[in-house]
C-alpha positions, 0 to 999 in steps of 0.5 A: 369381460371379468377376469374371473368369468369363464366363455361358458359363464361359470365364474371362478371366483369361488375357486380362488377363494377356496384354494385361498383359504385352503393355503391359509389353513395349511399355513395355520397348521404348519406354524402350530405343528413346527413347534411341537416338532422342535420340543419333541426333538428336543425332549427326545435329544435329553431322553439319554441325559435323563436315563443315565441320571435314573440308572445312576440313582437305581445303583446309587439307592441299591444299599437301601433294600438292605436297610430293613435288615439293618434296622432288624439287626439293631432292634436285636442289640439294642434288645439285648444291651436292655436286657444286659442292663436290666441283669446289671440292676441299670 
């Protein structure tokens, strides 16, 4: 008598199969997920590292808004440093 043959007839073949490709596949997903896991450990250990360089360039970068008003500023003078010199005939 087969080992896989029950005493109603019924084999158990297909059930061994089954669970075996069932492991297979659990195995298959395991090893495509752990990695992913691992990278978002590590992406989610360097998130404070990388804010703290972003809020060091906001306040780095902060001067800049005033720059438009720099550039206003200078495009007066230099308006009137021409008009002086076209009053000096240079």
């Amino acid at each position: 008598m087969q080992s896989h043959v029950l005493a109603a007839g019924y084999s158990t073949t297909g059930w061994v199969v089954g669970y075996t490709i069932g492991g297979v596949i659990v195995l298959v997903v395991v090893a495509l997920v752990v990695p992913i896991l691992l990278l978002a450990r590590s992406i989610g250990n360097e998130a404070p590292k990388i804010n703290a360089g972003l809020t060091d360039a906001v306040h780095n970068t902060a001067p800049l808004a005033a720059l438009r008003t720099t550039i206003e500023h200078a495009t007066i003078i230099i308006g009137g440093l021409q008009r002086g010199r076209a009053r000096l005939g240079g």
